[in-house]
C-alpha positions as a Markdown table, in Angstrom:
| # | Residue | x | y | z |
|---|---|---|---|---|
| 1 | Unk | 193.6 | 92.0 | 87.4 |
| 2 | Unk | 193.2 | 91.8 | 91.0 |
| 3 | Unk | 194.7 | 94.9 | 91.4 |
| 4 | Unk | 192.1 | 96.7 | 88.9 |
| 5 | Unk | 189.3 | 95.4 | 90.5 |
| 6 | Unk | 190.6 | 96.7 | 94.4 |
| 7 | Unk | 190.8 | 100.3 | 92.8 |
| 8 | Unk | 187.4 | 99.9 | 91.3 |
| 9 | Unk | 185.6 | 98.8 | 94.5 |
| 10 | Unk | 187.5 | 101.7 | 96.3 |
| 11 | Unk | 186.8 | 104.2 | 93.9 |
| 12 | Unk | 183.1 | 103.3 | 94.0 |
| 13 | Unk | 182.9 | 103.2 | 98.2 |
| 14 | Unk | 184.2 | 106.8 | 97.7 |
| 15 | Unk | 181.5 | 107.4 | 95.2 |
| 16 | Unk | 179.1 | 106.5 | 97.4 |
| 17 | Unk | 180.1 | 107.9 | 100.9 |
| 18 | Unk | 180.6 | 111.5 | 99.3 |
| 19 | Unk | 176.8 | 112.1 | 99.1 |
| 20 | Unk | 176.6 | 110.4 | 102.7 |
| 21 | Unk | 178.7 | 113.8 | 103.5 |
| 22 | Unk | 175.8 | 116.4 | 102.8 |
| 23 | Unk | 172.4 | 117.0 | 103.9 |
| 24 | Unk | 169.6 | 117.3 | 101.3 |
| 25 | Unk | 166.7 | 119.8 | 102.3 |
| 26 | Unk | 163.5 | 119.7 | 100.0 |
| 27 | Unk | 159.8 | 120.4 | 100.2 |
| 28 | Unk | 157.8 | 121.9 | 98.4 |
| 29 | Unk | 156.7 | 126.0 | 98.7 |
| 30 | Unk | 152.8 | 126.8 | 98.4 |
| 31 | Unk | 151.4 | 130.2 | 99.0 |
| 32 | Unk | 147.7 | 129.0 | 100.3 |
| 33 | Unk | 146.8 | 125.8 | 98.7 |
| 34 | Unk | 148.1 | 126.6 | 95.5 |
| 35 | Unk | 151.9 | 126.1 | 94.5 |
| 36 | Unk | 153.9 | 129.0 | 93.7 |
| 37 | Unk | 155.4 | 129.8 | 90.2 |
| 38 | Unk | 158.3 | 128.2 | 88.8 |
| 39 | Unk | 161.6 | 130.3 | 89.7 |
| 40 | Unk | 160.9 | 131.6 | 93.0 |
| 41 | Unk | 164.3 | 132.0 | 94.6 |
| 42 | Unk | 164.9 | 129.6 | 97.9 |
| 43 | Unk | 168.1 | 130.4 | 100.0 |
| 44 | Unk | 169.7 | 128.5 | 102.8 |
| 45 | Unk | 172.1 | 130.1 | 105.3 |
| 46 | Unk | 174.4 | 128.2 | 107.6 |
| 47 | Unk | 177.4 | 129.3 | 109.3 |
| 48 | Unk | 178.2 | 132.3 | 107.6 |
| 49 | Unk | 177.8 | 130.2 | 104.0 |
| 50 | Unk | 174.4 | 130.2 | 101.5 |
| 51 | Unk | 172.6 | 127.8 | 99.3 |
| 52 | Unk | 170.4 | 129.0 | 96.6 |
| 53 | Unk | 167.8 | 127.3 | 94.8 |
| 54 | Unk | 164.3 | 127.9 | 93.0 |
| 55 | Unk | 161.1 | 126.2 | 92.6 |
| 56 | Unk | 160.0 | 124.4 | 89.8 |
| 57 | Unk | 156.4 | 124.7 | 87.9 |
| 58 | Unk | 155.0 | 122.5 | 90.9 |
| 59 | Unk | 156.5 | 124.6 | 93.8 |
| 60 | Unk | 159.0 | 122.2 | 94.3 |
| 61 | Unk | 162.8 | 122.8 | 95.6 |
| 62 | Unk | 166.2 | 121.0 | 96.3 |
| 63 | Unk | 169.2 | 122.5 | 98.4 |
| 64 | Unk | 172.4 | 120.4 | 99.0 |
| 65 | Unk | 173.6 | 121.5 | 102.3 |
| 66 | Unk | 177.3 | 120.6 | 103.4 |
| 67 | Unk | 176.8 | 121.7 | 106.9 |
| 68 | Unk | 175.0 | 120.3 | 109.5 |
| 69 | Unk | 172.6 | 122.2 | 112.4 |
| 70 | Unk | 170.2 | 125.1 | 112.7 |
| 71 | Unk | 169.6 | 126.8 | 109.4 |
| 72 | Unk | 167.5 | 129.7 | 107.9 |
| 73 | Unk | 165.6 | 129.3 | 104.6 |
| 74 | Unk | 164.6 | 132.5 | 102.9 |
| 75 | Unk | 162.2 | 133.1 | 100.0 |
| 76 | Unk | 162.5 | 135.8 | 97.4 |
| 77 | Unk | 158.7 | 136.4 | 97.0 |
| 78 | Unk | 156.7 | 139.7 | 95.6 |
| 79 | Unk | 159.3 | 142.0 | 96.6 |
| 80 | Unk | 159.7 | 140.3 | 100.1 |
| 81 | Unk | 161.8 | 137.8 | 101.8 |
| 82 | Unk | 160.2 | 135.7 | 104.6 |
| 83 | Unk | 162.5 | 132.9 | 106.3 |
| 84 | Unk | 162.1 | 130.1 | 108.1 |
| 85 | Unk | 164.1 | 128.0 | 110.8 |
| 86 | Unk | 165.1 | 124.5 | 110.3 |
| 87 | Unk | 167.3 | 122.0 | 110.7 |
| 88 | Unk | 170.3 | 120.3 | 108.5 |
| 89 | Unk | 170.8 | 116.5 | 108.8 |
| 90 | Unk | 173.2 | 114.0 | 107.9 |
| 91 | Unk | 170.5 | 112.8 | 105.4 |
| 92 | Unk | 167.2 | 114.2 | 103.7 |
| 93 | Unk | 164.6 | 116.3 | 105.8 |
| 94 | Unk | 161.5 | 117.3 | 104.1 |
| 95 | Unk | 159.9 | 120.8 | 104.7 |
| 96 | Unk | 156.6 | 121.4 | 102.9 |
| 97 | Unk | 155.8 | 125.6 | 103.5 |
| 98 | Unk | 153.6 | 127.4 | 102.8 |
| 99 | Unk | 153.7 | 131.6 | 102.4 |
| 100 | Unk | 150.7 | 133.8 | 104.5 |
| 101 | Unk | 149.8 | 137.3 | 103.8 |
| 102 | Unk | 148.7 | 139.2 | 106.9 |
| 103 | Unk | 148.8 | 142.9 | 106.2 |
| 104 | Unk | 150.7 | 142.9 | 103.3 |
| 105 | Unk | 153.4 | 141.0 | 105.0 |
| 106 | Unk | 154.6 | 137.5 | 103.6 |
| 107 | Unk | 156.1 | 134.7 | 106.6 |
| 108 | Unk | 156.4 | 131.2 | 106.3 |
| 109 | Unk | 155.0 | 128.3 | 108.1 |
| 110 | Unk | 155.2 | 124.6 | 108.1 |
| 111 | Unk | 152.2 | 122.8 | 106.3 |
């Protein structure tokens, strides 16, 4: 019995560290002050290895990134794709964005 329970507790501190292993980015993607459309493709690149994603019907998105450092999130939007530059951390970062025309030409900045 006491044996049973030592693999149980291990297995769970494993459980529980694995996620401690990875970096979650998320934010939310607007294009002005109104979200963008579900399905919008969201792409993270980090040393030489991509993360892809899309929004949901409230402009939302999730990426589980393994690695850790500078980054580059692109968006698939109207035929373009804009990126940004941020940062992967041991635990969550938050990056609310939001998508400017000037000329024709989408880019990205931070809300």
């Amino acid at each position: 019995m006491m044996m049973k329970s030592v693999v149980v507790v291990a297995f769970l501190v494993a459980l529980s560290a694995a996620p401690a292993l990875a970096g979650e980015i998320f934010g939310t993607l607007s294009e002005g002050t109104k979200p963008v459309d579900a399905g919008v493709k969201v792409e993270i690149s980090i040393a030489g290895k991509s993360y892809a994603g899309e929004t949901d019907k409230f402009g939302s998105f999730r990426l589980i990134v393994k690695e850790k450092g500078k980054c580059t999130l692109t968006v698939r939007y109207k035929d373009q794709s804009p990126s940004f530059q941020l940062v992967s951390y041991d635990k969550a970062a938050r990056y609310d964005l939001v998508l400017e025309a000037t000329d024709g030409k989408y880019s990205l900045r931070r809300k």
